[in-house]
N, C-alpha and C positions, 0 to 999 in steps of 0.2 A: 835673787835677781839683783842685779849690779844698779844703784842709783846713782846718780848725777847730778851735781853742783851745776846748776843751771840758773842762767840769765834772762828774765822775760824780755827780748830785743825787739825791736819793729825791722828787722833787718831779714834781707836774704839769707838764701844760705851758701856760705864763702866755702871755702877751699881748706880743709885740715873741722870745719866744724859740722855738726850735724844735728840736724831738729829733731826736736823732742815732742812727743804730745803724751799726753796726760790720759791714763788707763777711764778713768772719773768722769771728766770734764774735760770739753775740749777749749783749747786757749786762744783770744782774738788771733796772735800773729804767729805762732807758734815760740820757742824756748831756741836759743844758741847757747850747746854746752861749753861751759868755759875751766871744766876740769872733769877728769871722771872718779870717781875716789868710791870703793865698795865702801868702805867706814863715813863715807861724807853722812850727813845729814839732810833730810829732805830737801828736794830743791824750791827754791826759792818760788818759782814759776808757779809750783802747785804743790802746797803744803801741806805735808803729810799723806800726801797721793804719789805712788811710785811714780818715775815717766817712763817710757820705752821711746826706743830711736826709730824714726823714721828716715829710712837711705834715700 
């Protein structure tokens, strides 16, 4: 499963980005992905918890 350098933002979701939530735990505002990278390291959002995208 491809993980994601992610941002925990209080922001909408814009145009070219997409929310993330967290398999674990769900997140107050949800995640704005700010890179996608298979080799990244867990995202920041939720540590050590994969996230999957939400379209």
């Amino acid at each position: 499963m491809v993980r994601a350098r992610c941002q925990g933002l209080r922001e909408q979701q814009m145009g070219g980005y997409k929310k993330v939530y967290c398999k674990e735990r769900k997140l107050e505002e949800g995640c704005k992905v700010i890179s996608i990278d298979e080799d990244a390291p867990y995202p920041d959002c939720c540590p050590k918890i994969e996230c999957g995208y939400s379209f």
